[in-house]
C-alpha positions, 0 to 999 in steps of 0.5 A: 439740155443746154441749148441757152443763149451765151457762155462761161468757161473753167480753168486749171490750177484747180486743174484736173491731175494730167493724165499719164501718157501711158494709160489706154486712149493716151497719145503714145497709141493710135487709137483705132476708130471702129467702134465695139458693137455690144448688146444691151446690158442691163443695169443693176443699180444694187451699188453699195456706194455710201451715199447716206454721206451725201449731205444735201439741202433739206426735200433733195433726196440723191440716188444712182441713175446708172452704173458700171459706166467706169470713169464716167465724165460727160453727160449729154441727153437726148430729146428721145431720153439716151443718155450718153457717157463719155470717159477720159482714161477708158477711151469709151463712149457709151448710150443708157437707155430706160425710163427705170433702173428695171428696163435700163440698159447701157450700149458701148457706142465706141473704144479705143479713142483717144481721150473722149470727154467731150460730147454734143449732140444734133440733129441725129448724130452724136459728136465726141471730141477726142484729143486732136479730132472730132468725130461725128456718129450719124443716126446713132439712136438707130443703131446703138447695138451696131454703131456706124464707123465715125465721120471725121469732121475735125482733125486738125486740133494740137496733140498734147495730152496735158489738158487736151481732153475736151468739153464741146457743145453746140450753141445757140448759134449753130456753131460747135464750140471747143477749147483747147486748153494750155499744154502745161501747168503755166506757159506762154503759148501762141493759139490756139492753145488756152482758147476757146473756138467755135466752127461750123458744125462740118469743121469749117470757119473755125474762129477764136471765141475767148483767150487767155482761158487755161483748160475750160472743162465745162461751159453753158449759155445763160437762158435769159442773158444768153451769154456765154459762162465757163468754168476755168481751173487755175494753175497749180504751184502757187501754194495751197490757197493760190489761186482761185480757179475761174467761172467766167463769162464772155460778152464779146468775142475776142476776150482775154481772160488773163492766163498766163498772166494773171490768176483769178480778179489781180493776181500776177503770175510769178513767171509771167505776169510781171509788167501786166495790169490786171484791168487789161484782163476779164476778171471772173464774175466769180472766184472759185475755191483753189485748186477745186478743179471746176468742170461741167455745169447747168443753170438750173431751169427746170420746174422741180426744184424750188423756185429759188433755183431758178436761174443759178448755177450748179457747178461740179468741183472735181476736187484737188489732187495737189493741194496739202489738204483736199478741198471740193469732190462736191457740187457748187451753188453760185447764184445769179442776179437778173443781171447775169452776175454771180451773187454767192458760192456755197456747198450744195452737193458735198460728202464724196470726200471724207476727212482727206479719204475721197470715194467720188468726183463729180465731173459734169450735170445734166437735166432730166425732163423731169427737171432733176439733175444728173452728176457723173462720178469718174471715181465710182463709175456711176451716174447719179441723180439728184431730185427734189422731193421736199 
């Protein structure tokens, strides 16, 4: 669950591939909003994915949670244990619910929507960022074989496609924080593109939190700072190793952390940056790899792991699709000093990519109670669990 205090935010450039405008739940068709009702399916959980290719460290032990959730993207659990999965390109929202591979089931809660990666949940209802909108499903864990019709609470976001797909969460302070990413690979536009919001959770008071963020893709709130920290995927056209993608973290409102300006601690954009002084920008607190395309992440706090995780940060790295050679496609370890401040950046989940032959990507985490994790994969359309067993 992500309910800590303060935030982080992940850019582009290590961007995620744009999404064609003429895939299912793109901006060209007006999607409708009456969501499928569907029985239960069962899981079978029988899938022939490699996953001895996983390399781990010694006593974790990876296996498939759930299956046939195709484009699998953002994780959002429950305190009553459903888990809900969003997709970018399929348009659909689904509910797993089990306690093993046996009893589990998966529920298609809506379809047709436009782009919905983002999810939250409170106080009963189940919020899902679309491109342009937020739609709220009330009393959803009642009702997940026939969904209710959504609420509109927000529509009045821009319709780009380009980086328009959304991670949300409420925060600690009850507000529902959502960025709307750059509508390009590199432009200079007014707000609030390349932002982050946050608003009431009916849509009202809505306020700028941080600028200068290119397409966050995932964000969290420290459990002992509670500050905010996002991932931010850096631009693209730079070269291969040009320039890192971002893990940021915000201790003021109103911050600016540098794009389109400048990329990663002092790298001034060719077309834009010229005249501009890097101190004038929030460095990152952690340079990413190139083009990786950092989405989701948690600070690990649960009791499973060894105590060494206690605090760090698991970060997903989609992988590049612009880069001569492929780099991410695993999960990231930056570790945390008391202080807030990332101490070290190295592999902790890797394999998905083989060579320059990828077979997943890992896209968001999620804990269990249990204090495993979870990872969606968007490639191999499973949900993965990560535990330790040493």
């Amino acid at each position: 669950m992500r309910y800590f205090p303060l935030l982080v935010l992940f850019a582009f450039g290590c961007a995620e591939a744009p999404q064609d405008a003429s895939t299912p739940g793109s901006a060209t068709e007006q999607a409708p909003t009456t969501p499928v009702a569907l029985t239960g399916n069962p899981m079978h959980v029988d899938t022939d994915l490699p996953l001895e290719q996983i390399v781990l460290p010694e006593g974790f032990e990876i296996s498939v949670y759930a299956d046939d959730l195709p484009n699998a993207r953002s994780l959002r659990l429950t305190e009553n244990g459903t888990l809900f999965v969003s997709t970018r390109r399929d348009g659909r929202v689904y509910a797993v619910v089990g306690d093993t591979p046996e009893t589990r089931r998966t529920y298609t809660i809506a379809a047709d929507l436009n782009m919905p990666n983002g999810l939250a949940f409170r106080d009963g209802s189940l919020y899902v960022a679309e491109v342009s909108r937020l739609l709220r499903y009330d009393n959803i864990e009642s009702q997940l074989a026939d969904p209710p019709a959504p609420v509109v609470v927000y529509e009045d976001l821009p319709t780009d496609t380009h980086h328009g797909w959304k991670y949300i969460d409420f925060g600690p302070d009850g507000k529902l924080y959502v960025p709307v990413g750059a509508p390009c690979n590199v432009c200079d536009r007014e707000e609030p593109y390349a932002t982050l919001m946050r608003m009431n959770a009916d849509g009202t008071d809505r306020e700028i939190v941080a600028y200068g963020v290119r397409n966050t893709v995932g964000f969290n709130w420290h459990p002992e700072n509670g500050d905010l920290y996002f991932t931010d995927n850096g631009r693209d056209l730079m070269g291969d190793d040009l320039p890192p993608c971002e893990f940021n973290r915000v201790t003021e409102i109103g911050q600016h952390y540098g794009y389109p300006y400048v990329h990663g601690s002092d790298i001034l954009d060719p077309e834009f940056g010229q005249g501009r002084d890097p101190e004038a920008y929030v460095e990152p607190i952690q340079n990413l790899g190139p083009h990786v395309a950092p989405l989701g992440f948690e600070f690990y706090n649960g009791a499973q792991f060894p105590e060494t995780y206690k605090g760090h940060a698991l970060i997903a790295e989609h992988g590049s699709w612009n880069r001569s050679k492929k780099i991410g496609y695993r999960v990231m370890l930056v570790g945390m000093d008391e202080a807030g401040n990332a101490t070290s950046y190295e592999p902790f989940a890797e394999g998905w990519l083989q060579g320059q032959e990828d077979w997943g990507r890992p896209v968001d985490l999620e804990h269990l109670p249990d204090g495993s994790v979870l990872v969606s994969d968007d490639k191999a359309g499973v949900v993965y669990r990560i535990a330790y067993t040493g």
